[in-house]
N, C-alpha and C positions, 0 to 999 in steps of 0.2 A: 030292316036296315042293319041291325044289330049280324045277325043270319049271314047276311050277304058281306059284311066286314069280315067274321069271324070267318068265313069260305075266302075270301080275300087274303088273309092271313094265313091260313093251312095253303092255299096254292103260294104263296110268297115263301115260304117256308120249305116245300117240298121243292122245290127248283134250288133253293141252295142249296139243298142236301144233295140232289142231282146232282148239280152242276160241280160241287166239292169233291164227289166223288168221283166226275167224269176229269174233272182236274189231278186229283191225286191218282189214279189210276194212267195219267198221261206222263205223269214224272216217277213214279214205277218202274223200274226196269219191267221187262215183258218175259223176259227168262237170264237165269243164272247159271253160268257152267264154270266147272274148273280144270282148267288150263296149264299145264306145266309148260315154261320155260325154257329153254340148258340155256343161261345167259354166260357172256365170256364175262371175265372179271379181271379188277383193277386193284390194286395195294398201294395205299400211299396219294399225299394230294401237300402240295405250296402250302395253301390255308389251312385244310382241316388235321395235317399232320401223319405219320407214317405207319397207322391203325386204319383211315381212313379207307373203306372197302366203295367200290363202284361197281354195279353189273350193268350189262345191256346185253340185247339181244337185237335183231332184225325184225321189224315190224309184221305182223302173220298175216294182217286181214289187207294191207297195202307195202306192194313191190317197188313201189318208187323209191329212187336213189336218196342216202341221207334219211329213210322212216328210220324212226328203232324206238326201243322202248327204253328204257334206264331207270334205275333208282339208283340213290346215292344214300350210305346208311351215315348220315351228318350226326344223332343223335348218340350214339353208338359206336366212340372210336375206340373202343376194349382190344387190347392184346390179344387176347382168347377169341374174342370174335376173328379179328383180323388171321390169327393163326387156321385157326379150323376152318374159313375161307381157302387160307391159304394148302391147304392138304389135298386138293384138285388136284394141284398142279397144272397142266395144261390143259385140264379136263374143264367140261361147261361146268356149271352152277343148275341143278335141276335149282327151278324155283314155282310153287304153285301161287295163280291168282285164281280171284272169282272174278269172271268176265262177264259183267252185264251187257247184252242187246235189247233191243227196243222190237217191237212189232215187224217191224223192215230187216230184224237179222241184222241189223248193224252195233256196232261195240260204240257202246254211249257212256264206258267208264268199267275201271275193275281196281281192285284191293285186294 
C-alpha cells in the first residue's frame, strides 16, 4: 500500500514537471532574430512637448493598409536626444529590434 502510494506520488509528480515544461516551452518564443528598421520620424508633440521624438515604420511581415509599427520615446524628452534624432534630416532612423516567432514563423512580439 505504502509502495503503490509512493509510485502514485513519483507519477503525480513527473507530469507536473512534464507538463511545466511543455507549458513553458509553449510561451517561449521558438527563435529570435534582429531586425533593423529605417523608421521615418517625428519632433515635437501638444502633450509631451517639443523634445518629444516619434518613429514609425510600415509593418514587414503584413501589407495591409494603416499596419505600422511605432514607438514613441514619452520617458525621454532630452534636448540632446531630440537633437541627434534630429541630424537625419530627411533620412530614416536605422533602428534595431529583437523579433520573436513562434514555431509557425509568425512574430509573437519584439524589444
Amino acid at each position: 500500500m505504502i509502495r503503490q502510494l509512493f509510485l502514485l506520488i513519483v507519477a503525480i509528480a513527473a507530469l507536473v514537471i512534464v507538463g511545466s515544461y511543455i507549458l513553458f516551452r509553449r510561451m517561449m518564443p521558438f527563435r529570435t532574430k534582429s531586425v533593423v528598421l529605417e523608421m521615418s520620424w517625428k519632433r515635437g508633440d501638444n502633450h509631451y512637448g517639443p523634445n518629444f521624438i516619434s518613429l514609425e515604420s510600415p509593418c514587414l511581415s503584413n501589407s495591409q493598409p494603416g499596419c505600422f509599427c511605432s514607438v514613441g520615446f514619452r520617458v525621454t524628452t532630452s534636448k540632446d536626444f531630440a537633437d541627434y534624432i534630429s541630424t537625419f534630416g530627411n533620412s530614416k532612423v536605422p533602428v534595431k529590434y529583437a523579433v520573436d516567432y513562434d514555431r509557425n514563423r509568425q512574430v509573437v512580439g519584439a524589444s
